[in-house]
MIDOSE-1310 file (N, C-alpha, C; in nm, 2 decimals, decimal comma, always signed):
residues 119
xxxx	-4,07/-6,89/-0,27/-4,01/-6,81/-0,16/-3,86/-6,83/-0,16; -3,77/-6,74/-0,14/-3,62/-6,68/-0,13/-3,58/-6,67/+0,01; -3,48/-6,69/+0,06/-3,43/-6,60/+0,14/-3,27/-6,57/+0,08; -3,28/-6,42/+0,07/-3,11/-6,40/+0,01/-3,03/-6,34/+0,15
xxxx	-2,96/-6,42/+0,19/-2,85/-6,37/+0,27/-2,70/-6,27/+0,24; -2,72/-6,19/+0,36/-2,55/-6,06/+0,28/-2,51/-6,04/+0,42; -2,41/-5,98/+0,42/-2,34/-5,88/+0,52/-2,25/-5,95/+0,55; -2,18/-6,09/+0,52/-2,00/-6,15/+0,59/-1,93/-6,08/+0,54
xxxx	-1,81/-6,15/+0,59/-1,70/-6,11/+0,58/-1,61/-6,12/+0,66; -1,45/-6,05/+0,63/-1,34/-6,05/+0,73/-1,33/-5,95/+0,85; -1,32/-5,98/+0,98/-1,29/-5,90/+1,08/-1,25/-5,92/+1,17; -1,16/-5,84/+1,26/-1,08/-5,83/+1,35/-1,14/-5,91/+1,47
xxxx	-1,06/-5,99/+1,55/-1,12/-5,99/+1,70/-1,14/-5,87/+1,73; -1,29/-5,88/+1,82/-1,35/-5,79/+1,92/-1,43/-5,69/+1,82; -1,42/-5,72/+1,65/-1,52/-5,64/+1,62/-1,65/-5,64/+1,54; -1,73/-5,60/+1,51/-1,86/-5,62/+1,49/-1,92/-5,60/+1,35
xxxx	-2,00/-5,65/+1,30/-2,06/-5,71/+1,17/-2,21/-5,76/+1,17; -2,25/-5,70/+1,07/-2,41/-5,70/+1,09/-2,49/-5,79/+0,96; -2,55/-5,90/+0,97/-2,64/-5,99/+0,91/-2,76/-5,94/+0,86; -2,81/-5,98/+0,75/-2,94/-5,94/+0,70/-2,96/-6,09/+0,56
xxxx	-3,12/-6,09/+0,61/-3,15/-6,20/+0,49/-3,29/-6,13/+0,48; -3,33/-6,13/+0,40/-3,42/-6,09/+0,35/-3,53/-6,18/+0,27; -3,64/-6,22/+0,29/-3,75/-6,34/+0,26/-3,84/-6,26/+0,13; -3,79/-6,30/+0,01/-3,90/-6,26/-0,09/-3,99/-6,38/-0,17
xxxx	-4,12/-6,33/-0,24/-4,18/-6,40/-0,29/-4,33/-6,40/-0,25; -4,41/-6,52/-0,29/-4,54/-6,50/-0,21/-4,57/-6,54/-0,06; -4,55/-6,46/+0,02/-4,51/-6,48/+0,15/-4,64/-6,37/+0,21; -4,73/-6,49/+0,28/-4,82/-6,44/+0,34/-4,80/-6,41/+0,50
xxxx	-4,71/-6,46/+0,57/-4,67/-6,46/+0,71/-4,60/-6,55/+0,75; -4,45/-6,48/+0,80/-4,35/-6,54/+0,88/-4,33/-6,58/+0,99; -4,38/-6,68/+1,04/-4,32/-6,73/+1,23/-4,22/-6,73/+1,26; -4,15/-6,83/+1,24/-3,95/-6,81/+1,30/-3,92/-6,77/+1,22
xxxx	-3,80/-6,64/+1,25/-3,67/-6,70/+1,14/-3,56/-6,69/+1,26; -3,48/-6,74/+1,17/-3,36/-6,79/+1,30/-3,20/-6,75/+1,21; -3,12/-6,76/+1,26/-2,95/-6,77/+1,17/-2,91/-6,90/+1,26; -2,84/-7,00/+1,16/-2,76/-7,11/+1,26/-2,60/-7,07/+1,18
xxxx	-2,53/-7,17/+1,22/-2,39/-7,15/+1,15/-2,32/-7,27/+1,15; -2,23/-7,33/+1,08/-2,16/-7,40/+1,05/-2,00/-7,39/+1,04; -1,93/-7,44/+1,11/-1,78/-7,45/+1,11/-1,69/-7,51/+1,01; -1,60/-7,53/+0,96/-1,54/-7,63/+0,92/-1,54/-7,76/+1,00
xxxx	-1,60/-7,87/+0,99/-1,57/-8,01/+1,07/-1,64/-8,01/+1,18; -1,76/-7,92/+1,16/-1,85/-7,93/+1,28/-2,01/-7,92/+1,24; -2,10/-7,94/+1,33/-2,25/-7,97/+1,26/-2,28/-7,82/+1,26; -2,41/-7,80/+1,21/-2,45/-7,66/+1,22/-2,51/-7,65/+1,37
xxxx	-2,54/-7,53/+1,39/-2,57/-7,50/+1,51/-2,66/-7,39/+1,54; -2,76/-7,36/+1,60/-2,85/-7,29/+1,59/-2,78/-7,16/+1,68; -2,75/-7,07/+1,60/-2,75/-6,92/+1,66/-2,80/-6,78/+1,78; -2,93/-6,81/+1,65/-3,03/-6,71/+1,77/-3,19/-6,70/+1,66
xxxx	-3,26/-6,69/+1,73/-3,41/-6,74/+1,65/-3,50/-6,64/+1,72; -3,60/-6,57/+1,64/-3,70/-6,47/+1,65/-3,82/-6,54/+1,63; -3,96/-6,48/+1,70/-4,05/-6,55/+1,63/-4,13/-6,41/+1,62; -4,26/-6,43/+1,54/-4,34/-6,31/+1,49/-4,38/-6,20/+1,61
xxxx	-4,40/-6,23/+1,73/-4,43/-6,17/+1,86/-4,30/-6,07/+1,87; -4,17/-6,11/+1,83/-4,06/-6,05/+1,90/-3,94/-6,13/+1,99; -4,01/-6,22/+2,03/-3,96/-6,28/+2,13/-3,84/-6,40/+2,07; -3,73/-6,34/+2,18/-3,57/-6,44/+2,10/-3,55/-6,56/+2,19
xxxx	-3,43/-6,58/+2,14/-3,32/-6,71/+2,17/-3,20/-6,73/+2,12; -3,11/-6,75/+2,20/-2,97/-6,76/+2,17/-2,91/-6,87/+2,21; -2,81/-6,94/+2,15/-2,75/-7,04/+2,17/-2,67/-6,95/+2,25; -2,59/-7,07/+2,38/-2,50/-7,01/+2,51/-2,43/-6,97/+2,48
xxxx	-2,30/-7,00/+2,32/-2,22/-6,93/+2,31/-2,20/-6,75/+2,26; -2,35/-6,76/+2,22/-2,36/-6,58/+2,16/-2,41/-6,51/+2,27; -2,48/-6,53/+2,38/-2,53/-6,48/+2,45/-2,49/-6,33/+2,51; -2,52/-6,27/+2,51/-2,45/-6,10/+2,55/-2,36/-6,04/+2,44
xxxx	-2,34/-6,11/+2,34/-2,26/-6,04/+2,19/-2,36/-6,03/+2,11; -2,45/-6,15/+2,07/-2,53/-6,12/+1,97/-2,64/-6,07/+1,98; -2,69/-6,01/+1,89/-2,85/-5,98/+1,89/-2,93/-6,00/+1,75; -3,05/-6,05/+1,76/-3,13/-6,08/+1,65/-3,22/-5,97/+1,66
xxxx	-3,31/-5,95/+1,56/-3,43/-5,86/+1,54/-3,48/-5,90/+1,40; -3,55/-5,84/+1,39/-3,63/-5,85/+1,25/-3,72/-5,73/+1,21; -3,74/-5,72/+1,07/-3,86/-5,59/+1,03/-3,98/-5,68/+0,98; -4,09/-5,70/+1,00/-4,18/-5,78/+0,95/-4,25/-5,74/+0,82
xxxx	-4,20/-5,58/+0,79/-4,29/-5,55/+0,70/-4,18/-5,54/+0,62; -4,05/-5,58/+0,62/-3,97/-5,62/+0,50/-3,96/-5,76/+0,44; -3,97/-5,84/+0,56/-3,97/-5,98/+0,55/-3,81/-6,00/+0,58; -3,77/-5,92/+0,70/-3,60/-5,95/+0,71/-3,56/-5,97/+0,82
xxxx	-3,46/-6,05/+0,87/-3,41/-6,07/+0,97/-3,30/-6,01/+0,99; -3,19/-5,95/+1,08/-3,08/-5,98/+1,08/-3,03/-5,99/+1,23; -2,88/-6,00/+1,20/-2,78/-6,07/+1,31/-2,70/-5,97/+1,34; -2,66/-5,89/+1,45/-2,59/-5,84/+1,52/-2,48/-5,89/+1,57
xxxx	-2,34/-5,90/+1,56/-2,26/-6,00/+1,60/-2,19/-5,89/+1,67; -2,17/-5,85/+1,80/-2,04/-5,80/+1,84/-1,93/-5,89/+1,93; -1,83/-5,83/+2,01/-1,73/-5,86/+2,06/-1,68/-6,03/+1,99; -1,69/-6,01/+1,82/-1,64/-6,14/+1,77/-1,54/-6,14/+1,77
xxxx	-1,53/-6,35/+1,81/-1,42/-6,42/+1,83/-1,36/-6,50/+1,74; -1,22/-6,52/+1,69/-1,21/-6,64/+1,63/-1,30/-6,74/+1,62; -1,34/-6,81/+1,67/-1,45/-6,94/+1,73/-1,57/-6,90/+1,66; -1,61/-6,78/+1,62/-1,71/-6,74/+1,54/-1,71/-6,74/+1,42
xxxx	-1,64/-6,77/+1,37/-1,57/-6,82/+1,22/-1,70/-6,92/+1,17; -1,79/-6,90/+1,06/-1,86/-6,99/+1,01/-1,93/-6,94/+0,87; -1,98/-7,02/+0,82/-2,11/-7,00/+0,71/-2,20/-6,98/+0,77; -2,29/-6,88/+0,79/-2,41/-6,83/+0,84/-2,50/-6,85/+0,76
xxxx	-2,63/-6,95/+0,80/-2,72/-6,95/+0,69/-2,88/-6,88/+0,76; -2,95/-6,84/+0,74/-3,07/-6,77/+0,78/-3,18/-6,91/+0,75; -3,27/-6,90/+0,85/-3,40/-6,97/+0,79/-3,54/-6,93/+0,82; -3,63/-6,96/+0,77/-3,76/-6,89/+0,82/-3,88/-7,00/+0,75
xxxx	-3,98/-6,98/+0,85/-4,07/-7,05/+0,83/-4,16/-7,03/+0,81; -4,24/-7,06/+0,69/-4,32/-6,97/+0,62/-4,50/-7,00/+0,57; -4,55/-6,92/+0,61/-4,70/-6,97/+0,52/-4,70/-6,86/+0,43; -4,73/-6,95/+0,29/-4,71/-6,85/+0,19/-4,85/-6,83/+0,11
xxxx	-4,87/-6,75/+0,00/-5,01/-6,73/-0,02/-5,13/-6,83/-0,06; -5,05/-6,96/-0,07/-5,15/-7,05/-0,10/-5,21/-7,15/+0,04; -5,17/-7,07/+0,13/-5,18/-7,12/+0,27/-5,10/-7,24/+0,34; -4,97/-7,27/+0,26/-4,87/-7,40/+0,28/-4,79/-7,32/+0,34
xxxx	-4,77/-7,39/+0,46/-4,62/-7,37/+0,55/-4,48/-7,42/+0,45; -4,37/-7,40/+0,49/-4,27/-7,45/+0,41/-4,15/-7,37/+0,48; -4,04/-7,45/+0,51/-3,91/-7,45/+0,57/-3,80/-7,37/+0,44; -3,77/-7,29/+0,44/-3,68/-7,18/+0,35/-3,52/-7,16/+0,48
xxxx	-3,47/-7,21/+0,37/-3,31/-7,17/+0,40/-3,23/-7,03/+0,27; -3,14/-6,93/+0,37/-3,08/-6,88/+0,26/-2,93/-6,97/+0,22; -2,89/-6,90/+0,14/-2,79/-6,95/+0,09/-2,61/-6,93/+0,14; -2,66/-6,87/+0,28/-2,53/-6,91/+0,38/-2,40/-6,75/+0,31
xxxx	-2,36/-6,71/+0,42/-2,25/-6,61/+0,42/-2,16/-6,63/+0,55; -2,03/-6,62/+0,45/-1,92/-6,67/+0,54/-1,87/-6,50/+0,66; -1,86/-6,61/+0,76/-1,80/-6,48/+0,84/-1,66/-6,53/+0,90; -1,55/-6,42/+0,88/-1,42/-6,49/+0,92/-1,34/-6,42/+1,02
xxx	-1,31/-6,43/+1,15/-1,27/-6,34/+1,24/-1,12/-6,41/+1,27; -1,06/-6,29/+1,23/-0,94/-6,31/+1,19/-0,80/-6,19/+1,23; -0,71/-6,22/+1,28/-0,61/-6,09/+1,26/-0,50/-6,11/+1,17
């Protein structure tokens, strides 16, 4: 199992940029996936997390800018980031939790994309 992460990059305060990671391989069914992020000199931090039903969560500081969703019949998650702030400046990494076709659960991280809000 994979998860490839895309969509950072550079952007203005106040404006918006969209996340996608995508879970390939033998992947029989996804429960969470989530995006956390990482700062320079700071721990990672849990973002915003989906589970198979639909149902989210947001860490306090994204609350009302961000939004999560997912397509289940892609195996994708992504991240909605608007009204971004400097302070949102991170390596975004995706994760998802997975039972794959041999019936093993297993913890999948992608490979993290930088987002840099900037003028």
């Amino acid at each position: 199992v994979q998860l490839q992460a895309s969509g950072g990059g550079l952007v203005q305060p106040g404006g918006s940029l969209r996340l996608s990671c995508a879970a390939s391989g033998s992947i029989s069914s996804i429960n969470a996936m989530r995006w956390y992020r990482q700062a320079p000199g700071k721990q990672r931090e849990l973002v915003a997390g989906i589970v198979s039903s639909g149902s989210t969560a947001y860490g306090d500081s994204v609350k009302g800018r961000f939004r999560i969703s997912r397509d289940n019949a892609k195996n994708t998650v992504y991240l909605q980031m608007s009204t971004l702030k400097p302070e949102d400046t991170a390596v975004y990494y995706c994760y998802a939790d997975v039972l794959d076709a041999a019936g093993v659960y297993g913890d999948y991280w992608g490979q993290g994309t930088q987002v840099t809000v900037s003028s």
